[in-house]
C-alpha positions as CSV (number, residue, x, y, z in Angstrom):
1,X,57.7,-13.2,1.0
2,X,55.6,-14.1,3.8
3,X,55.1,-10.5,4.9
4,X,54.1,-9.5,0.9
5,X,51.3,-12.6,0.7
6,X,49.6,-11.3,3.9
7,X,49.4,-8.1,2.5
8,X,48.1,-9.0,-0.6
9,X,45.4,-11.0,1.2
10,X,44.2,-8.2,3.0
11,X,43.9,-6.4,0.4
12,X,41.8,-8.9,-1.5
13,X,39.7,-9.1,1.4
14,X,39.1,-5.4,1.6
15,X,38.1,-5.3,-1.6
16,X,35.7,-8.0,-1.2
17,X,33.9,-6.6,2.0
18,X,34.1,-3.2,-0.2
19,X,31.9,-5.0,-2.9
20,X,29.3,-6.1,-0.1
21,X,29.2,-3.3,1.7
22,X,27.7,-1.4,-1.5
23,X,31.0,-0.6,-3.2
24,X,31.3,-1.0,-7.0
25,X,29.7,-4.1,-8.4
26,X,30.3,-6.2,-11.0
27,X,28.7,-6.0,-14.5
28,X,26.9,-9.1,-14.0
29,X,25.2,-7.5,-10.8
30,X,22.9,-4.5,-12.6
31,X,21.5,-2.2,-10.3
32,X,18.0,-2.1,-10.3
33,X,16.1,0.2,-12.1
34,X,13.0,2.3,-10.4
35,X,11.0,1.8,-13.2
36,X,10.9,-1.9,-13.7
37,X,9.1,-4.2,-12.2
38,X,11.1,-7.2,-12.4
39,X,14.7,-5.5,-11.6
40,X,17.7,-7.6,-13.6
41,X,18.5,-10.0,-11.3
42,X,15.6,-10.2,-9.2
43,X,14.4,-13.9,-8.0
44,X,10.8,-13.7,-7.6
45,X,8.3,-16.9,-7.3
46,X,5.2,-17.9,-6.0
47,X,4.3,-20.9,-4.3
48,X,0.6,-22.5,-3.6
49,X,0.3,-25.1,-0.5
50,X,-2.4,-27.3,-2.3
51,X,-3.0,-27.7,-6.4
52,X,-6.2,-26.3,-8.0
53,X,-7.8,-28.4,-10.1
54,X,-11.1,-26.7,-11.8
55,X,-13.4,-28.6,-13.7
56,X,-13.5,-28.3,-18.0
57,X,-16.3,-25.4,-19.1
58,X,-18.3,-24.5,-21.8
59,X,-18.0,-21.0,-23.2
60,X,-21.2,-20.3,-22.2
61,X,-20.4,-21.4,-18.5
62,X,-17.4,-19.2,-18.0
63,X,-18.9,-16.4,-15.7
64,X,-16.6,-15.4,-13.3
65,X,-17.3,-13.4,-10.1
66,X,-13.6,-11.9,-8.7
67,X,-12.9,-10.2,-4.5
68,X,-9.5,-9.2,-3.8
69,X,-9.2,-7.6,-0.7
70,X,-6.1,-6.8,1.8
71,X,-5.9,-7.4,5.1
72,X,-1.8,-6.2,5.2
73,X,-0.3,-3.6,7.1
74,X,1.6,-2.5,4.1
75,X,0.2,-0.6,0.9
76,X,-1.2,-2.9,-1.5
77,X,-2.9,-2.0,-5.2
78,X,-6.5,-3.4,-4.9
79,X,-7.8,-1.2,-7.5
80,X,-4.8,-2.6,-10.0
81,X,-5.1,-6.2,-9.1
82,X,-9.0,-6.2,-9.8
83,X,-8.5,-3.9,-13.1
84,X,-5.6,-6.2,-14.4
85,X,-6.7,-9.9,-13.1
86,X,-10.5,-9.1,-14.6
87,X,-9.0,-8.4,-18.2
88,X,-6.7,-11.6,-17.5
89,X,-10.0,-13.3,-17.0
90,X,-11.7,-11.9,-20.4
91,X,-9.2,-12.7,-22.6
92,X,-9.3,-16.3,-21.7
93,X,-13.2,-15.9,-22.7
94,X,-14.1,-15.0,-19.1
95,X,-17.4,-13.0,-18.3
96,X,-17.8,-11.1,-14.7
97,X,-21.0,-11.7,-13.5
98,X,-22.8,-10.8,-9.8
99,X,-21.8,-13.6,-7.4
100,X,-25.8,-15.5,-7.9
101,X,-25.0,-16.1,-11.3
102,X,-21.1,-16.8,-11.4
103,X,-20.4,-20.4,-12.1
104,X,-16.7,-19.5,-10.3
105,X,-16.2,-17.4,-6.8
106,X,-12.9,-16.3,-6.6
107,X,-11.7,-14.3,-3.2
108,X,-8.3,-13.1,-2.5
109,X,-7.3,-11.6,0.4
110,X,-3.8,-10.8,0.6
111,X,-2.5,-11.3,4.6
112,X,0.8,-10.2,4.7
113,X,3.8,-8.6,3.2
114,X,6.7,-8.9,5.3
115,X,10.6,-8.7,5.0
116,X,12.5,-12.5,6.1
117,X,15.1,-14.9,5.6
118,X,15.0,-17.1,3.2
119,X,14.5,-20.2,5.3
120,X,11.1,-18.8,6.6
121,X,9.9,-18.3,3.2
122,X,8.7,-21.8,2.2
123,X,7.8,-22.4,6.1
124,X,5.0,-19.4,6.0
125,X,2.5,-20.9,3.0
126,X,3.3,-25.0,4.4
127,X,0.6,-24.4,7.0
128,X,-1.9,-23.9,4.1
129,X,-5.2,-21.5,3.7
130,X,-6.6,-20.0,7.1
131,X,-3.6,-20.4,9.0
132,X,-1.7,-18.1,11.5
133,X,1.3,-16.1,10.1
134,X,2.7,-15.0,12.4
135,X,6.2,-17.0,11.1
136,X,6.5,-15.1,8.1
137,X,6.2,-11.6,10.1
138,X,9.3,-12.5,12.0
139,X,11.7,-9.5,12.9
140,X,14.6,-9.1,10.8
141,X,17.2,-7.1,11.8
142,X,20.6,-6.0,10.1
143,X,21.9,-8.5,6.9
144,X,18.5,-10.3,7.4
145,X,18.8,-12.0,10.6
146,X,15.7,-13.2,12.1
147,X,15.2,-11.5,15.7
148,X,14.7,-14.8,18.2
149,X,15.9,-17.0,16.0
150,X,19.3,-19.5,17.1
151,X,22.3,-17.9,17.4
152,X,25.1,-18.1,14.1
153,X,28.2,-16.8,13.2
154,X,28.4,-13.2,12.4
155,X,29.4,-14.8,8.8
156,X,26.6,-16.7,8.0
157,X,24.0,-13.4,9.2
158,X,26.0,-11.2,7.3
159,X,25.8,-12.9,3.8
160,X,22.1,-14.5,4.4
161,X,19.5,-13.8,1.5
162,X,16.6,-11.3,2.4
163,X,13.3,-11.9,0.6
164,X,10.0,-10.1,0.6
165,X,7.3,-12.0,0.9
166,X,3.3,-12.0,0.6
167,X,1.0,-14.2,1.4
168,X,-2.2,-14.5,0.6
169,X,-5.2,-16.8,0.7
170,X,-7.4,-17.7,-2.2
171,X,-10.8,-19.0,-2.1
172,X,-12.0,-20.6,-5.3
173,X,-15.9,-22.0,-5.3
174,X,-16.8,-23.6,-8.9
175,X,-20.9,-24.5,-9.2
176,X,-21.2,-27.9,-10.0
177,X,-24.3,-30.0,-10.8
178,X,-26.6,-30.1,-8.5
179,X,-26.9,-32.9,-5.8
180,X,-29.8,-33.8,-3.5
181,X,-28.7,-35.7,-0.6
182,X,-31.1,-37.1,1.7
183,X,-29.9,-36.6,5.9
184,X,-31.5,-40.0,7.2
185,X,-31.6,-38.3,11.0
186,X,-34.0,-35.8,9.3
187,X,-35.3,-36.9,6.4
188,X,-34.5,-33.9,4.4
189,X,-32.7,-33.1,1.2
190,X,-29.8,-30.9,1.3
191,X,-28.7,-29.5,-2.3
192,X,-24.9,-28.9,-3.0
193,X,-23.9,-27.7,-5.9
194,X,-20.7,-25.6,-5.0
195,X,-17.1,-27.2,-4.4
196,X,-14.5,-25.3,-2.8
197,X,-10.8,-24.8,-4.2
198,X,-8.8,-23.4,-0.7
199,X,-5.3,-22.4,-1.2
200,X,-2.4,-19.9,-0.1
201,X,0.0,-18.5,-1.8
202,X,3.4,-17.1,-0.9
203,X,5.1,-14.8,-3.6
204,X,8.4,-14.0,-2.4
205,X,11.2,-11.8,-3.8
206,X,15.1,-11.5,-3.4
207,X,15.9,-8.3,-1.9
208,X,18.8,-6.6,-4.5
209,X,18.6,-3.2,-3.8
210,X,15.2,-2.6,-4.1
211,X,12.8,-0.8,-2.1
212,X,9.7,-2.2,-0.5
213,X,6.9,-0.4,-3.4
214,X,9.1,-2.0,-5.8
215,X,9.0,-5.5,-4.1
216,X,5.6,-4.9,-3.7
217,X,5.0,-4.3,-7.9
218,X,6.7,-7.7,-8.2
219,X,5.2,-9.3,-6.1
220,X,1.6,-8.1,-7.0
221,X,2.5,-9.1,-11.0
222,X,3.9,-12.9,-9.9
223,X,0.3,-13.6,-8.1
224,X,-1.6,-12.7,-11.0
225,X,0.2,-14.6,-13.1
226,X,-0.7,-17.3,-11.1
227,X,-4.2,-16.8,-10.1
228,X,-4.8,-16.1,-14.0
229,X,-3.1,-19.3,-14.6
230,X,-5.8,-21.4,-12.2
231,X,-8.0,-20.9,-15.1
């Protein structure tokens, strides 16, 4: 009896390692398919390290100049993201306008897309806009361990999540009404009339089975909804 539960217990195990090692899945795990660009069973968010709070505006005041550039090692859509986020823009009632004239100034420059472990991903955007990322371009080898990070069971690297991520800063100026502010070292009036909105954000997304340009798509589609919801 002994001898026959042994036996069945290898063979349950075998057939679990079978499932993880890409054997057949179960119908609550659908494979992901090339074409979509949020895959069934895909976690994908995006994450800001401050809040953006822009002021209420007129119709009339809603001109909108709009950067986004790349900085990333990997392949990123620029073309796209301008096209789509600038029609985002104009159907909230939006107008692009030259960058003298725009009441907002909105620059994206995406810094990195990378491949990590799940507990980096939240660490990479904490630091906020302008800082070093370096932590969220940490190696990762096989089953998603992190290359120099402490040591674990073979276990616990083996069944870690892997996520894509990208993070990108996001400079946001609003005009405001003018000040005049008098320096009293110098006698002279300084006018301010812009307030800036700095933030980054991380979009990150589970890695089931798909390859890095359809990460990439996902990710690209969970910043703009974002950045489109600022406004």
């Amino acid at each position: 009896m002994i001898s026959t539960w042994k036996s069945l217990s290898v063979a349950l195990l075998a057939l679990t390692l079978a499932g993880c090692f890409g054997g057949s899945k179960s119908s609550s795990q659908a494979p992901i398919e090339a074409s979509s660009k949020k895959p069934n069973n895909t976690e994908v968010e995006t994450l800001l390290s401050q809040s953006v709070f822009l002021r209420p505006t007129l119709p009339g005041e809603r001109s909108l100049y709009l950067r986004i550039t790349s900085t990333a090692d990997k392949p990123v859509d620029l073309e796209g993201l301008q096209k789509e986020l600038t029609e985002r823009f104009r159907a909230k009632g939006y107008r692009m306008s030259p960058p003298e004239s725009a009441n907002f100034l909105v620059q994206v420059n995406v810094l990195s897309i990378s491949k990590t472990s799940k507990s980096l991903t939240k660490e990479a955007v904490s630091n906020g806009f302008g800082a070093a990322v370096a932590i969220a371009n940490a190696a990762v080898g096989p089953a998603g361990q992190v290359v120099g990070a402490a040591t674990e069971s073979a276990t616990s690297i083996f069944f870690r999540d892997t996520y894509f991520n990208m993070i990108t800063d996001v400079m946001i100026n609003e005009r405001t009404p003018r000040i005049s502010i008098l320096k009293p070292e110098s006698q002279e009036e300084t006018n301010i009339n812009w307030k800036a909105h700095p933030t980054r954000a991380l979009s990150s997304v589970k890695d089931v089975n798909a390859n890095q340009d359809e990460c990439i798509d996902i990710l690209e589609e969970s910043l703009l909804r974002v950045l489109n919801g600022l406004f």
